[in-house]
N, C-alpha and C positions, 0 to 999 in steps of 0.2 A: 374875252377881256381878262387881261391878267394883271395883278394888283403884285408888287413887295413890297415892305416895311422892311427896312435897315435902322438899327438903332446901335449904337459904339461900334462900328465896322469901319474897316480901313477903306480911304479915299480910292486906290485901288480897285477896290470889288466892286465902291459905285461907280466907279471910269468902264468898269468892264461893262457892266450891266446895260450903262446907257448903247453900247452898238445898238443891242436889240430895243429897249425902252426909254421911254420920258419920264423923264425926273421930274415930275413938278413940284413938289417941295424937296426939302433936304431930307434925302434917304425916303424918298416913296416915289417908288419908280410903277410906271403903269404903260402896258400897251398892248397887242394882239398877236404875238408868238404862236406858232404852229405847239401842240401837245411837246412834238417829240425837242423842239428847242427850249420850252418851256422847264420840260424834266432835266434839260442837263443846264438850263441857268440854275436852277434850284439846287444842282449838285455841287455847281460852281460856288455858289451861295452859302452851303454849308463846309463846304475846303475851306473855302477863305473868310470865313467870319472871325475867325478868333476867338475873342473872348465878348465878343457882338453878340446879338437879337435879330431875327429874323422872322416874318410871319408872308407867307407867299396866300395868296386871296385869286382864284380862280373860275370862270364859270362851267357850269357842267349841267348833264340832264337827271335829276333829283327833282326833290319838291323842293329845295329853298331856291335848286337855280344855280348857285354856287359851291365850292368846298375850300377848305383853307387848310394849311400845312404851317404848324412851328418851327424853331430851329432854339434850343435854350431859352427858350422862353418860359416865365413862372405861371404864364396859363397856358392849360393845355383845352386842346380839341377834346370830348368824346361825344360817342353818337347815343342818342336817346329816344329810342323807337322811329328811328328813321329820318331825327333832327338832328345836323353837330349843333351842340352847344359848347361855351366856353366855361373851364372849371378853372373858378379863383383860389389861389391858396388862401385858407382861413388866419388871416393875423391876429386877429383877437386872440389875448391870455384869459385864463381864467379869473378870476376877484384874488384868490389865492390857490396852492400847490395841486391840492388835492381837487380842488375845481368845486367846492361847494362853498357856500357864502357863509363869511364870518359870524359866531351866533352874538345876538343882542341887539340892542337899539340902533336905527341910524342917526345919526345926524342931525336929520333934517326932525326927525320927533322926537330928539331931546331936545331941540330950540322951540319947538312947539309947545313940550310939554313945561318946560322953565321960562318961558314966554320971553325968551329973549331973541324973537325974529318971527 
């Protein structure tokens, strides 16, 4: 079973796609391609993406059963004693610059301590 995620990709690349797979939503194409057709949709997939997203979802003999491939995508795969897991970019800032917390009271126990809340 082979899974792709298209996300801002040209109509194009999902025209191509569907010979080999089913679309069943927009931009998530899924079906059972031989490996070796498999590897050059995926090559086709990373030519013509552009400035697109891609995440290709495959099965294989592992312990999860499966393995997955990015294409510009801001998570990536890595493998963690024998698991892929997915690694998120961290968006949280710090409170401030230097990354340690402003000194003094907060807020919420200066209204506790002036009793106005």
């Amino acid at each position: 079973m082979t899974v792709i995620v298209l996300t801002n990709c040209p109509p194009g690349l999902r025209g191509f796609l569907t010979r080999w797979l089913l679309e069943i939503s927009a931009g998530v194409f899924i079906g059972n391609p031989s490996a070796r057709i498999r590897d050059l949709l995926w090559d086709e997939v990373q030519k013509y993406a552009d400035q697109g997203r891609a995440l290709l979802a495959h099965t294989t003999k592992n312990e999860q059963g499966f393995t997955f491939r990015t294409y510009d995508h801001a998570w990536h795969p890595i493998d963690h004693e024998g698991l892929t897991l997915i690694r998120r970019p961290n968006d949280r800032k710090p409170p401030v610059a230097d990354g340690r917390r402003k000194p003094g009271w907060s807020l919420a126990s200066k209204r506790r301590r002036f009793g106005k809340g």
